[in-house]
N, C-alpha and C positions, 0 to 999 in steps of 0.2 A: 394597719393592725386589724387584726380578723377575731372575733370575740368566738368563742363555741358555736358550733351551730345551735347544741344542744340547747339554747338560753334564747333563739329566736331573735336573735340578735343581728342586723344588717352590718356591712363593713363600715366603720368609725373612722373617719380620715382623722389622721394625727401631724395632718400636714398645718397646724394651727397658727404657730408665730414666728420670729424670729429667736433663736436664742440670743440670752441676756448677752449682750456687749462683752460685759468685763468677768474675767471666769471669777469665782470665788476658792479658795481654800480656807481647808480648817484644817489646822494646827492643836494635836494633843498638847494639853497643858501640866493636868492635873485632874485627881481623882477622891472622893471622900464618899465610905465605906459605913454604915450602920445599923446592924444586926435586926431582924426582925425581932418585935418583940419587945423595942427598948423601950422606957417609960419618959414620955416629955412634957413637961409640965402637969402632971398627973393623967395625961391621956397616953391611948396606945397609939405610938408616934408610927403612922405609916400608910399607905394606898393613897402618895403623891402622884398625881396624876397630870397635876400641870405648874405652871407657875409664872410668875411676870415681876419685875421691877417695880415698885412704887415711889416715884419722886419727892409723894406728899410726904412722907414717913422716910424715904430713904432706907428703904428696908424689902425685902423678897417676898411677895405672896405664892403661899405654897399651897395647894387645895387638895384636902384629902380626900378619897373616895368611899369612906366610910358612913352605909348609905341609916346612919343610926344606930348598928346593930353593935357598935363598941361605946363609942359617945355619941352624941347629938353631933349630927352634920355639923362640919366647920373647915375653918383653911387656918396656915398658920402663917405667922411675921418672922423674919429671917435676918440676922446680916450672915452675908456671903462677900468674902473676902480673899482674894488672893495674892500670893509671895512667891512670885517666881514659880516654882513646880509645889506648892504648896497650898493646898483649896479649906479654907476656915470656914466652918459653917456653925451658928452659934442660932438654934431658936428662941424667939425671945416671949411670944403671945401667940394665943388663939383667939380667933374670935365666931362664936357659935351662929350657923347660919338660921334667920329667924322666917317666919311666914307670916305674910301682910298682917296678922293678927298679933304678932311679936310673940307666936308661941314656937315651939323646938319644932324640927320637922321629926314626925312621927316614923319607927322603923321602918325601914322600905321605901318610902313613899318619895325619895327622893335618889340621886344617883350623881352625886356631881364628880365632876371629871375635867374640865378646866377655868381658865380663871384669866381675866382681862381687867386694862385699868385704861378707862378713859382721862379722869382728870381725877383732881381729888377730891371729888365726892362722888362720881360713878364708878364702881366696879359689876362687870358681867362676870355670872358662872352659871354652863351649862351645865342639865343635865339630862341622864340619858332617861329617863321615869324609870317605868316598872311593866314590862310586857307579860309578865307572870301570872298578875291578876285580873281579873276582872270587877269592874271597868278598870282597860289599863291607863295608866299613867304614864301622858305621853311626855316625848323628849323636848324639852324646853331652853331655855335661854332667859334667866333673869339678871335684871339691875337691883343692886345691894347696893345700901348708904355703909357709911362708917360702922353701925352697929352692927352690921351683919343682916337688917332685914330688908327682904326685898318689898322694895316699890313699884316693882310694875313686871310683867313677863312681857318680852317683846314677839313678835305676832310671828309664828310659823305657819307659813305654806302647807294646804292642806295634804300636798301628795308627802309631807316629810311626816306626816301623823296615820298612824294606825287606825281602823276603827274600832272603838271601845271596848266592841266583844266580838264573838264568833270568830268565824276564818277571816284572815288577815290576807289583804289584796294589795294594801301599799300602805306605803309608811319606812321607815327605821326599823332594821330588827333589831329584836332585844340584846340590850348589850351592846350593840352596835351603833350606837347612833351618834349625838354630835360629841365627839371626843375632844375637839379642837376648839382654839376658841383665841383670837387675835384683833388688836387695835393698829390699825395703820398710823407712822409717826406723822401725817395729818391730822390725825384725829377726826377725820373723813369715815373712813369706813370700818366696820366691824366684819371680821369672816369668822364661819366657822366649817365646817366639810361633815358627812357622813362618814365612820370607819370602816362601815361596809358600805354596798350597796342597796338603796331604796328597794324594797321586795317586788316592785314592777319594774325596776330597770336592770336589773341584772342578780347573780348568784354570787356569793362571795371568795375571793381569790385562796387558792391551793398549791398544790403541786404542779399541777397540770394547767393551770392558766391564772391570767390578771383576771381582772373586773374594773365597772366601771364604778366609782362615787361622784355625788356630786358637792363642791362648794357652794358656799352660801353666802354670798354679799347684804350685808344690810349698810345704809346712810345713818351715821349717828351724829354728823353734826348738827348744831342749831337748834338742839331738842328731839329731832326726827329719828325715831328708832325703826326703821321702816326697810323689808328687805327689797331689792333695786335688783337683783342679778342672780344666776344659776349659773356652777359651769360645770364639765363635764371633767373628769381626773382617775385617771386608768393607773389602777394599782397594779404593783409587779406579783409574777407569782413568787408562791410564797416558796424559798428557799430551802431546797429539800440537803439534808447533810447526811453523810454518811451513817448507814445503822439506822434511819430514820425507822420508827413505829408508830409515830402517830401524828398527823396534819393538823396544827390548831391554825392554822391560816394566815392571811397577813390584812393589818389592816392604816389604814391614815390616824393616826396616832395625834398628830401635833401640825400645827400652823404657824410660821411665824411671818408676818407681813413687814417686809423690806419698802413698799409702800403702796401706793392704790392698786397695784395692779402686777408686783410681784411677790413671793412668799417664799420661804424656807417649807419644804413638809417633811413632817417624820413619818416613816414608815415602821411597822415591826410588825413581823413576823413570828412565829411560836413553832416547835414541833419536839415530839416528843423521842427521846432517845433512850430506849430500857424505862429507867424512873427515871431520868432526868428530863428537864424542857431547857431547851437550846433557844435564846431568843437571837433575831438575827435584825440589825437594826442601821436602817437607810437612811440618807438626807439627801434631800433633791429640793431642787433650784426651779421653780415655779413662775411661768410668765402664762398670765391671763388673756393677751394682747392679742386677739386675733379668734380666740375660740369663739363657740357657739351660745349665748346668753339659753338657757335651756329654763327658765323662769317659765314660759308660755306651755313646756312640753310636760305631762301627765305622769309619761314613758318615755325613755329613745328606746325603745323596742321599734323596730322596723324605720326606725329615723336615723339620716344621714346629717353626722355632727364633726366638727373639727373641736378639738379637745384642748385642753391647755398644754402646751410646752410645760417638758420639764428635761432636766437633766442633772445626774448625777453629781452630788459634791462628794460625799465621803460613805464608802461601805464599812461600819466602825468593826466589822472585824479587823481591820487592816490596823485597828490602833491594842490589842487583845493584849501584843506582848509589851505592851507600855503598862497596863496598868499595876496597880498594886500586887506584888505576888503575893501576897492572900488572897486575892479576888478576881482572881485573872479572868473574869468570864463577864460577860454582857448579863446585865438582868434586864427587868418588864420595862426599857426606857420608854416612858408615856409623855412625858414636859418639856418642853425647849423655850426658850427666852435671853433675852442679851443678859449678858453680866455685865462687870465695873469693866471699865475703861482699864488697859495696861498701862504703865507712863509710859510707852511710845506712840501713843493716841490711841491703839487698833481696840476695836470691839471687841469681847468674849463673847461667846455662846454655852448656854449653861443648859446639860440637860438632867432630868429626876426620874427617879424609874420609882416604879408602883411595887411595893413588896407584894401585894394580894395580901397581907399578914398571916402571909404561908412562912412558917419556922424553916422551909430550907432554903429560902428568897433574903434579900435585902434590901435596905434603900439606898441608892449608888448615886452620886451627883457627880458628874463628868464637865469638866471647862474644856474650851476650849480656842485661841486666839482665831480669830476671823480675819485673811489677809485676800 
């Protein structure tokens, strides 16, 4: 696979692993539909961005991306229920996310975008900071107690950070940074991925070509929050549709760790059609096994890397005329995480799309069985 030239980019062998063994399929289930706009527990219920299972509670974390500018940052508690072709979704609490001083995060100043559960007193949620201002506010990773406040940010690599001010040479770009954010069912490791590309290793994917991101392995058993690994993950271009007028790009949206060393990832894509945005949204099958640990590299500019395998599970256009015919269209899918168990044992995968708390958008929650 041959990157731009334009981007000074050497060729990237993607000759990395074996693919996974056993194929996976996802089976549309069920769909559950919720206008922008609606009011949930006295807040403006929406800019779901990630979500995960909680065993302690027995209940769905859903983390909105509301960076203060509606209510004080927070995520919400969920039961998520399903009956056949029928997806129940009932919020039950919020809880407001605090800063080491147990005060609100102030407007702006945060950006949170997903949400991990170690055990039942650790939860992680990223965010992406604030590249708007100066000094910016970089993109981070905290652990939150029960309350909502965080006790520690865990330590980012300095090429994933901006510097503070003037021209920006590496780092995350804004808006773009760790979208993702997953616990392996070890409880070994934590990943999370860039949604675009770091500003010294590549340009962000379009019409005309992918890009590179990278993953981000951190150790969190035994106390040790500590990241251990880089890998390298070649996003597709972004999916141009008929009528197209405007390129919003495609980026790594969502993570989901199947275990040390394979993932589920979500991709999605944007582009604009007249006034409409056409979201266009991937899931791909993720093996880590064999790529190139890129932790020691600055850049792969002019560096020769083997990349992580991936391949194709489901292009969800394919499922468009299954859903609800009021809502036959894909919105901002941002979140992926397992759901309840069906009684024939198999897994769900449940995804959340992010309204933006744009009144022509909504929040859509997709099931679907995992065989």
């Amino acid at each position: 696979m041959t990157f731009s030239s334009r981007l000074l980019l050497t060729v990237l062998a993607m000759t990395a692993a074996a693919a996974p063994a056993q194929a996976m399929k996802l089976a549309f289930l069920a769909d559950f539909n919720l206008p922008s706009g609606t009011k949930v527990l006295g807040t403006d219920f929406g800019g779901l961005s990630g979500l995960v299972y909680d065993p302690a509670t027995k209940s769905t974390l859903l983390i909105s991306d509301d960076k203060s500018q509606h209510q004080p940052a927070r995520y919400y508690s969920a039961k998520i229920s399903l009956s056949g072709h029928t997806l129940r979704f009932k919020p039950i609490a919020f809880t407001t996310l605090l800063r080491p001083d147990g005060s609100t995060f102030p407007k702006d100043s945060i950006d949170p975008e997903a949400i991990a559960v170690l055990d039942g007193r650790s939860v992680f949620v990223s965010s992406e900071g604030n590249g708007k201002v100066e000094p910016r506010i970089p993109a981070g990773i905290f652990e939150i107690d029960a309350k909502g406040k965080v006790v520690r940010s865990l330590p980012v690599p300095e090429k994933f950070l901006a510097e503070p001010a003037g021209k920006q040479t590496r780092g995350t770009v804004d808006n773009c940074a760790f979208e993702s954010l997953t616990v392996s069912p070890s409880r070994r490791s934590l990943f999370t991925a860039t949604e675009c590309p770091l500003v010294q290793d590549d340009t962000p994917a379009d019409f005309e070509k992918g890009a590179l991101s990278r993953i981000l392995q951190y150790r969190v058993d035994g106390g040790r929050r500590v990241p251990v690994a880089e890998f390298g993950y070649y996003l597709e271009p972004n999916v141009k549709p008929a009528g197209a007028t405007a390129d919003y790009g495609n980026g790594l949206s969502e993570l989901l760790a199947l275990n040390d060393h394979e993932l589920l990832a979500l991709e999605r894509g944007a582009s604009g059609v007249g006034e409409n945005a056409v979201d266009h949204i991937r899931i791909f099958r993720v093996t880590l096994d064999g790529a190139t640990d890129l932790k020691g590299l600055p850049t792969v500019k002019g560096k020769h890397i083997r990349l992580a395998k991936k391949e194709l599970v489901l292009d969800l256009d394919q499922i468009l005329r299954d859903l609800d015919p009021k809502w036959r269209s894909l919105d901002n899918l941002e979140g992926m995480a397992f759901g309840p168990r069906l009684p024939n044992g198999n897994r769900t995968l449940l995804l959340v799309s992010d309204d933006n708390y744009n009144p022509k958008q909504r929040t859509q929650l997709l099931a679907f069985e995992i065989r």
